[in-house]
N, C-alpha and C positions, 0 to 999 in steps of 0.2 A: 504494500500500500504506500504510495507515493508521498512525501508531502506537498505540505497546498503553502505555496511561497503568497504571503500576499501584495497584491499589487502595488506598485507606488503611486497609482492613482487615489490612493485611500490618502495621503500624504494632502492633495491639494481639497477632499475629500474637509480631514481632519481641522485643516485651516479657514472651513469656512463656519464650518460648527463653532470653532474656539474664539470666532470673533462672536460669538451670542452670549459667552459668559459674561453677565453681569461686570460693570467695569469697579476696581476695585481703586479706591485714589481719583485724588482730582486731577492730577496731571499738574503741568506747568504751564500754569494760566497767561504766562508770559509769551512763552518763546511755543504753545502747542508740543512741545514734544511730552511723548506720553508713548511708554513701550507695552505692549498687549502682549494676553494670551497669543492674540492669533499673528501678530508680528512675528515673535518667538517660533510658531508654527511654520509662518513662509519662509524663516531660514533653513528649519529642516526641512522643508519643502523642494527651496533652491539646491540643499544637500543631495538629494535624491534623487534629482533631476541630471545631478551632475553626476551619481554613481550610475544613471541609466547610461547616459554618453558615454560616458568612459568603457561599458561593460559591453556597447552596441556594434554591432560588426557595422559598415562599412553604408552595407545597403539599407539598414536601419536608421543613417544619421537623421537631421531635421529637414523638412522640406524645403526645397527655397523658397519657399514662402517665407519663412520665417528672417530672412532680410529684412522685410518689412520692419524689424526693431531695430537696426542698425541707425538708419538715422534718426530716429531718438536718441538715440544711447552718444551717437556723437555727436547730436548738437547742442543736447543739456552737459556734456564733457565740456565742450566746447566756451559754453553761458560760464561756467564754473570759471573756468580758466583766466576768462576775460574782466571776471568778477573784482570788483576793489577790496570786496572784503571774503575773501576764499576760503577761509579758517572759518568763518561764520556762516557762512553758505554751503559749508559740508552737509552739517543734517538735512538741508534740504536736497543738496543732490545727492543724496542713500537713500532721501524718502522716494525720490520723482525716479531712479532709478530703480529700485523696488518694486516701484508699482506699475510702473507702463514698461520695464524694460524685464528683469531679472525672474518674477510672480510671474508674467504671461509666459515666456518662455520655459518657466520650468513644466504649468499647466501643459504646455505643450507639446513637453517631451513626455510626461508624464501619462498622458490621453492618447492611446493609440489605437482603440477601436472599439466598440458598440458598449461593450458591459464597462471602459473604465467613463464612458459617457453618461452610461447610469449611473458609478456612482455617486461623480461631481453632481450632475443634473437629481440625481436622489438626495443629494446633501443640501445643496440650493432650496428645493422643495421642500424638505423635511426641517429645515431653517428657518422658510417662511410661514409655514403649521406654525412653529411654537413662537415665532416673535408676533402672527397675528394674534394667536390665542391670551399671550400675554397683553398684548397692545388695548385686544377687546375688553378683559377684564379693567385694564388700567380707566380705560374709557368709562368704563359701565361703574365701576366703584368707586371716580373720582380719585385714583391714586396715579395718575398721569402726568404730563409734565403742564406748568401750567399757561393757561391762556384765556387772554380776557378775565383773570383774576379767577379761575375756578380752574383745577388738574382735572381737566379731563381728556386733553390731547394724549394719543396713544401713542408711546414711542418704543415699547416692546422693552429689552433689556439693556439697549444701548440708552437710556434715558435722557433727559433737554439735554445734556451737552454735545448730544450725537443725536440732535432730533430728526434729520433724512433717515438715520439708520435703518429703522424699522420697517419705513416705509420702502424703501431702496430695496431690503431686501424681500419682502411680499413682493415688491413688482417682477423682479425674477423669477420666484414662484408661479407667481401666475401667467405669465411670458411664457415658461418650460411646459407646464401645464396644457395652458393653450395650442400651443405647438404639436402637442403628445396628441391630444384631443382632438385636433384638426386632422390627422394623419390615422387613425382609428375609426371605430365605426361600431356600433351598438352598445353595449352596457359598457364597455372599457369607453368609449368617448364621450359617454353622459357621465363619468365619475371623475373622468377629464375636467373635461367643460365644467363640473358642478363644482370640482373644488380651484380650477380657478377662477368663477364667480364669485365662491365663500372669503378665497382673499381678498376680494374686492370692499369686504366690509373692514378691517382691519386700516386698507389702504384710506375709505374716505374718514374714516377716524382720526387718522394723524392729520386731517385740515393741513395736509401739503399741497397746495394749488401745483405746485411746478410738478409733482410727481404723478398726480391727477392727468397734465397735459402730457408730460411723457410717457404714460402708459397707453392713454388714449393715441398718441403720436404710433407708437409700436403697434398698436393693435390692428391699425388702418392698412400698416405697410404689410403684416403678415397675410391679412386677409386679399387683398388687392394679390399678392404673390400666389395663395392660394386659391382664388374666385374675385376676380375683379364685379361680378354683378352682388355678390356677396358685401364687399366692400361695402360695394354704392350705397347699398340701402342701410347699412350699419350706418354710414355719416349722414345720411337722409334724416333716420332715426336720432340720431345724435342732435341732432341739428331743433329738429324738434322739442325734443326733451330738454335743450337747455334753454330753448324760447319758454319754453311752457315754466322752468325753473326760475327764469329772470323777471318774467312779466306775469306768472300768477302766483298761486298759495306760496310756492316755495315747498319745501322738504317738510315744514315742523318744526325743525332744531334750528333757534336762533342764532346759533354758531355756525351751524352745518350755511344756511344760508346766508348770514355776514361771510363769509369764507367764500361762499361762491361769488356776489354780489362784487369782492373785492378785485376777482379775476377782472372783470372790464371796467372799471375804475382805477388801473396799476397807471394807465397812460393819465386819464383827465383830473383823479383825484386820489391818487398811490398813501397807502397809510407809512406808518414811519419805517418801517422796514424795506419797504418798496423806495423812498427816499434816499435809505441810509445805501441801499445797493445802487442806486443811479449812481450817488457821489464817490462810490468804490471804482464803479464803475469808469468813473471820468477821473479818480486816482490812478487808476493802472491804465489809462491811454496817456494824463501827462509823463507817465513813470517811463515808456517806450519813446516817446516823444523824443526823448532826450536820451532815448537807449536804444535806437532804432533796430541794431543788428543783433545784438549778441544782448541785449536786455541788460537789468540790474544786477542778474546774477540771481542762484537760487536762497532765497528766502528774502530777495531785498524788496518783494513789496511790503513785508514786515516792517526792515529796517526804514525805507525811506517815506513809507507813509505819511506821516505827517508833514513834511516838505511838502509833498503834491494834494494833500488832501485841501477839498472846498471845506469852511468855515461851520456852515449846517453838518457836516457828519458825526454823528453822536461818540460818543465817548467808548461805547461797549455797546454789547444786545444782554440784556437780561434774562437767564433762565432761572426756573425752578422748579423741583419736584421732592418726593421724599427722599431718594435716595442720595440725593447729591446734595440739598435746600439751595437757598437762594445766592445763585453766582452771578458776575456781571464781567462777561467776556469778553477780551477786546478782542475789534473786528482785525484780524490781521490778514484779509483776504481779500479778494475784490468779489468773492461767490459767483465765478464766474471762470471755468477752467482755460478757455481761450484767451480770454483777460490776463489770468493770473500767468498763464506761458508766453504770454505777450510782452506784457511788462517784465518780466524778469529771464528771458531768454531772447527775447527779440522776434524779429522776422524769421530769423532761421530755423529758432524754435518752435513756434506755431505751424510754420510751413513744417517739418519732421512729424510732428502729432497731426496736424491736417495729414500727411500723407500716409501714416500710419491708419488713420481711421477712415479716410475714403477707401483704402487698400480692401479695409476689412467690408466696408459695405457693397465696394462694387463684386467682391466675389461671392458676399454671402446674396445679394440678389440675382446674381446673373445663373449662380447655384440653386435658387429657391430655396433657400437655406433657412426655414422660418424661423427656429429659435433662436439662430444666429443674425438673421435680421432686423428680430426682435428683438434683442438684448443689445445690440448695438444700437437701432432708432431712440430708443431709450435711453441712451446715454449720448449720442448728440443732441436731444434735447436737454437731457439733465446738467450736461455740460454748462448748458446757457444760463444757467441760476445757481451753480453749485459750483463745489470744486474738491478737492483732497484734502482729508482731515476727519479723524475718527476711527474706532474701530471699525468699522465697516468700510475702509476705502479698502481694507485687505479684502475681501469681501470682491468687491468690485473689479479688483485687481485679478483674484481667481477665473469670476465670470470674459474680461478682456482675455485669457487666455483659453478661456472654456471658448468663446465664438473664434479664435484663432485656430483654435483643433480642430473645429467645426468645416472649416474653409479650407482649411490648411491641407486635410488629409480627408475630403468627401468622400471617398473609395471605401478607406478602413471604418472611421467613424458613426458611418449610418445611411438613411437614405436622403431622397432629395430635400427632404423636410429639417435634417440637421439633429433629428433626435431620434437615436434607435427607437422601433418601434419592438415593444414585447412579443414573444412567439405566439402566435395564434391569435393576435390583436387586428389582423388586419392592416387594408389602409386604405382610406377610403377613394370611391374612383372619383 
């Protein structure tokens, strides 16, 4: 009787779960660095990846796809280099190189056909189960982080000071779900489809408008790749429901609705968060402005923030909840990932991650790639109000290499839809 070696997919597996543990410490409220379970995980992760290479013959190396990380990796080398202050711009290029450069590529070496697919894409999904379940209770008993002076925004385990987390990670969930669902057919694609519906409740609990729009964003692109008359009538649908949501009853939940309401008042009358990120916003365009090629270097929209910053930007944002009480965290970001690699890496840098992530979109559509063109649409939109920071960027970081595998190696990994289908699942015509 043989033994059963286990796979090193269990590795990027391990690191998506160990970003759910409850975060322990408040970090350094200062400078954001703050070392995780699941950091910890993606170096042994990175390890693994690297005893895969070393161990792989010849015709097993990475595909050339996997180029596509090079120029990240040397034009954020490059930002460093150029940098005034390089000793202080370390931790951010170990972070920015971790995440989009060293985590996808290990994913990537790591995921080399259908069952190590399931068990990232099972770890994702089984991720998002317990951070909505937590989210919903948090929601439902008032133990959530708070807003509009009452906790009931759901943020799962990563709590306020990582309040995308939760949300970030249900939409993955339900992205992989849907994708499973759509490529299935009878009782396996109604248990699909029902429990990516179920995280939909979770997702409008965390009253995240921007993850709201980039779910909705992905879900159009998946459908249209799978049934474009499908599509149409989803946004037909869509279209209606939020007429009906802005100009009648509303929902009930006077939250639920102030939340929605705020979506098309961000341009004509934006609340102070929506403010505080315009002025972010027009801090990391002066920050390039004067750092055109090669940017401030990694972590200088930190440093030089306040030289560029307009007069109106508040001081911090305010979170609170039980586990962590009431913090007031300075904004050291522009919440805005194009932004932030703009200002602090320059043209060369933007253009690297632009090329990185058009790479990945144009092959995971030309692929049909659903869950891979869903997890990506999702994150060019996310991109536009967010950026890196939290436990959950590791998280993120897994999924960029899970749609890299995805593309990368279409043959070994699965079928057209990008997510092995189970044996005797079907798929539908």
């Amino acid at each position: 009787m043989g033994t059963v070696r286990p796979r090193p997919s269990v590795a990027a597996a391990c690191t998506v779960l160990l970003a759910c543990l409850p975060a322990s410490g408040r970090g350094d409220l200062s400078t954001g660095v703050h070392v995780t379970a699941a950091d910890l995980a993606s170096v042994l992760l990175i390890a693994v990846a690297a005893l895969v290479l070393l161990r792989s013959r010849p015709a097993a190396s990475l595909p050339v796809r996997a180029l596509v990380l090079a120029p990240v990796a040397g034009m954020v080398s490059l930002a460093a280099l150029a940098s005034p202050d390089l000793l202080g711009g370390l931790p951010g290029y170990a972070r920015y190189v971790q995440v989009f450069v060293l985590v996808p590529l290990a994913v990537l070496v790591t995921v080399r056909n259908r069952a190590d697919v399931l068990i990232v894409g099972g770890a994702l999904v089984g991720a998002a189960a317990v951070e909505g379940l937590v989210g919903c209770l948090q929601a439902f008993t008032g133990t959530g982080a708070s807003y509009a002076g009452e906790r009931v925004r759901a943020v799962g385990t990563f709590g306020a000071p990582d309040v995308m987390g939760m949300a970030s990670v249900v939409s993955y969930g339900a992205i992989i779900l849907l994708a499973v669902g759509l490529r299935l057919r009878g009782r396996r694609r109604a248990a699909a489809l029902a429990g990516a519906a179920l995280l939909c409740v979770p997702l409008v609990l965390s009253l995240s408008r921007g993850t709201w729009l980039a779910l909705l964003c992905a879900v159009l692109v998946m459908l249209f790749l799978y049934r474009r008359a499908l599509a149409a009538r989803l946004l037909l649908a869509g279209a209606v429901a939020t007429t009906v949501l802005a100009f009648g009853p509303g929902t009930g939940w006077d939250l639920l609705d102030h939340r929605l309401a705020s979506i098309g008042s961000a341009v004509s009358q934006p609340d102070r968060s929506v403010n505080d990120r315009y002025s972010l916003w027009l801090t990391a365009t002066g920050m390039w402005m004067d750092h055109p090629l090669t940017g401030a270097g990694p972590r200088g929209f930190a440093r030089l923030r306040d030289m560029y910053a307009p007069i109106e930007l508040s001081s911090g944002s305010d979170t609170d909840d039980p586990a962590h009480g009431f913090q007031r965290r300075p904004l050291l970001s522009p919440h805005n990932m194009y932004l932030l690699t703009l200002s602090e890496q320059g043209l060369l840098g933007l253009s690297a991650l632009l090329l990185f992530l058009g790479a990945l979109a144009r092959w995971a559509v030309r692929g049909a790639a659903l869950a891979a063109a869903g997890l990506l649409t999702w994150h060019l939109v996310a991109f536009c109000y967010g950026d890196i920071g939290g436990p959950s960027t590791v998280v993120m970081s897994v999924v960029l290499g899970l749609v890299l595998s995805l593309v990368a190696r279409p043959a070994a990994v699965g079928p057209s839809g990008g997510i092995p289908v189970p044996a005797g699942g079907g798929v539908a015509p």
